[in-house]
C-alpha positions as CSV (number, residue, x, y, z in Angstrom):
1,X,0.0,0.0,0.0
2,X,1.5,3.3,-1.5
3,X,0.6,5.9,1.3
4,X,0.4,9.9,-0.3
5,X,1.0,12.5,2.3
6,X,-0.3,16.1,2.4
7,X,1.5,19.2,1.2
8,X,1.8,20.1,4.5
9,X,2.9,17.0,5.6
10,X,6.0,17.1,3.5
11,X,6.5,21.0,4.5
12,X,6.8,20.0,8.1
13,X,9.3,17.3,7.8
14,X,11.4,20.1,5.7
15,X,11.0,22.6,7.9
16,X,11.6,20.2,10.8
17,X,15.3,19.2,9.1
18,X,16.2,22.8,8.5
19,X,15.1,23.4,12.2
20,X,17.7,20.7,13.4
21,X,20.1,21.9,11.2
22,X,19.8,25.3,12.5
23,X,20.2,24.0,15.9
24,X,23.5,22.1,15.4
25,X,24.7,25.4,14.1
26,X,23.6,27.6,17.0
27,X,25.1,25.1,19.1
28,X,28.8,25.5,17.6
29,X,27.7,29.4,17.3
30,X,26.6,29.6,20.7
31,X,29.7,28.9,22.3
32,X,30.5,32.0,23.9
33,X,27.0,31.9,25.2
34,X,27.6,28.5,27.0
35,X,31.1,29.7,28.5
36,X,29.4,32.8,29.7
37,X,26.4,30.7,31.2
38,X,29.2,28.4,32.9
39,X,30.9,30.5,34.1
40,X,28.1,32.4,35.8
41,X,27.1,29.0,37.4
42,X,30.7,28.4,38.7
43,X,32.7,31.4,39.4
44,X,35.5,29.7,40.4
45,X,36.3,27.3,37.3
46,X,39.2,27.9,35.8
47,X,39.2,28.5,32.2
48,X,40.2,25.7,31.0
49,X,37.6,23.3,32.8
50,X,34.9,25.8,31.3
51,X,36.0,25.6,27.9
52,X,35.8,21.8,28.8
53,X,32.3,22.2,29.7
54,X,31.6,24.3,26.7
55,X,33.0,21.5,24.2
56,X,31.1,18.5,25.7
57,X,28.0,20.8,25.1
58,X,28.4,21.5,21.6
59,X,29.7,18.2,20.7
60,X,26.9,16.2,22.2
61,X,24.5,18.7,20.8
62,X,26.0,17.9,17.8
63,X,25.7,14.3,17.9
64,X,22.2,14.7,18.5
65,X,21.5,16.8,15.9
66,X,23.1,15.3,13.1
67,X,21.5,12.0,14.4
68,X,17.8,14.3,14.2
69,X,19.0,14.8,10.7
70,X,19.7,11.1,10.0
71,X,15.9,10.9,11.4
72,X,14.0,13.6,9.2
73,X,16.0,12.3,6.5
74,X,15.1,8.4,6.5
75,X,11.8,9.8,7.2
76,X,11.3,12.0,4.5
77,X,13.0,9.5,1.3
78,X,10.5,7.1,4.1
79,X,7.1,8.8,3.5
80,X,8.2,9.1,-0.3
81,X,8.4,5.8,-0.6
82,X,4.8,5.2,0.9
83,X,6.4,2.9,3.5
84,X,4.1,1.7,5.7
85,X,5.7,1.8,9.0
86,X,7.0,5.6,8.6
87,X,4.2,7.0,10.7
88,X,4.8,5.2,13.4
89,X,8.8,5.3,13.4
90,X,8.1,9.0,13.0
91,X,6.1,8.6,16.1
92,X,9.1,7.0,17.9
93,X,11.6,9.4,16.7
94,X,9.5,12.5,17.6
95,X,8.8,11.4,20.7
96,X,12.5,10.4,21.0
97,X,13.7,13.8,19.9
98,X,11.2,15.9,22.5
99,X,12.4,14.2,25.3
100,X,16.2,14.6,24.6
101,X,15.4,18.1,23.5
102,X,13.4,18.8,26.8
103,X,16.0,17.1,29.1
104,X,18.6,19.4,27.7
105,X,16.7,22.5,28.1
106,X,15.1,21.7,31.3
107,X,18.2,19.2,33.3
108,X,19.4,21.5,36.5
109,X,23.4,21.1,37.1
110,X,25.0,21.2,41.1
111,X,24.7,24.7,40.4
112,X,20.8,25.1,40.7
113,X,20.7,26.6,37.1
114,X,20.0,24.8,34.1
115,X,22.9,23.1,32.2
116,X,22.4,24.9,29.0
117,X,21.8,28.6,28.3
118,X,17.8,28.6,27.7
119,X,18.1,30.7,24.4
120,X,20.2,27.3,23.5
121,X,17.9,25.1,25.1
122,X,14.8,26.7,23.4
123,X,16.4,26.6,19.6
124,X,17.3,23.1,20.7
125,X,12.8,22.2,21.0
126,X,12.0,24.0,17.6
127,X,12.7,21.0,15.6
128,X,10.4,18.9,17.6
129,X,7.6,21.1,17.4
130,X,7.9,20.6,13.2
131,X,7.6,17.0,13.9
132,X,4.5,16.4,16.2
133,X,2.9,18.3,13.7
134,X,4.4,16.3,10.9
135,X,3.5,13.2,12.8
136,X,-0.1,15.0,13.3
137,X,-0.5,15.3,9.9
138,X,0.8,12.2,9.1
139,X,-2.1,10.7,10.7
140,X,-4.7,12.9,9.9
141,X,-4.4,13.5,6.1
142,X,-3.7,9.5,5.3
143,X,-7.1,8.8,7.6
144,X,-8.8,11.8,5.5
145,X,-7.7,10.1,2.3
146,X,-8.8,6.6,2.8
147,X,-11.8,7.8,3.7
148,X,-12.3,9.1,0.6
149,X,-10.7,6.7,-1.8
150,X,-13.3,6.3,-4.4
151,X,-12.3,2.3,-4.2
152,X,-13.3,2.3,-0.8
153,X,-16.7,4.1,-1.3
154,X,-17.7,1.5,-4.7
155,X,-17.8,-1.3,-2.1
156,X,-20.8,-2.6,0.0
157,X,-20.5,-3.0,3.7
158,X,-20.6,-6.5,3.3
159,X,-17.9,-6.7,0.7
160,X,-15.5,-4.2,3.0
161,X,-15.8,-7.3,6.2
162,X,-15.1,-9.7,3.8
């Protein structure tokens, strides 16, 4: 069964992948950003254990992100495909992605603050709201559809519990 997604279903998974994208980038750009919020936290760090904070941060947003791109990727070539499990492995990789995304902007460090700067932390939840509505949509527009396949509607009810 060849599954045809909405316009809008294709325009979320874009926009979702250019979110992530975006992310990874602010996350190498926002460097100075995380020093500045470490150092806040810890006054007394030296310099070189908060540039050591700041490069496990944008590395392992990194990794994540370029992992969320692997995922609206294999999606995207997925729902062009008109696989039929794509709705639901974009289920499991949206809800994967929101609750990384929402550990790193809401996880508190020793120092009572949150580990990464919140405009950081906020850029970092974008892409995921581009993928509950993809997954939304997903969903919705398919259901819409097969209701109104014309091959659907020719049949009687007995011939569609057959």
């Amino acid at each position: 069964m060849n599954r045809q997604y909405s316009r809008s279903t294709y325009v979320a998974l874009w926009v979702g992948l250019v979110l992530t994208v975006v992310a990874i980038v602010s996350a190498q750009l926002g460097r100075p950003l995380i020093d500045e919020h470490i150092r806040s936290g810890y006054p007394s760090m030296s310099q070189d254990e908060i540039t050591s904070g700041v490069n496990f941060y944008a590395a392992s947003l990194t990794v994540v992100g370029v992992l969320g791109v692997l995922g609206w990727v294999a999606t995207i070539w997925r729902a062009h495909r008109g696989s039929r499990w794509v709705r639901w492995a974009a289920v499991v990789l949206a809800l994967t992605g929101t609750a990384v995304a929402l550990f790193a902007f809401l996880v508190r460090d020793i120092s009572g603050d949150t580990g990464l700067p919140p405009l950081i932390g906020t850029i970092g939840l974008l892409p995921c709201v581009a993928g509950l509505v993809a997954v939304v949509l997903m969903f919705t527009r398919t259901a819409a559809s097969a209701n109104n396949d014309p091959h659907l509607l020719n049949r009687s009810p007995r011939a569609r519990t057959a």
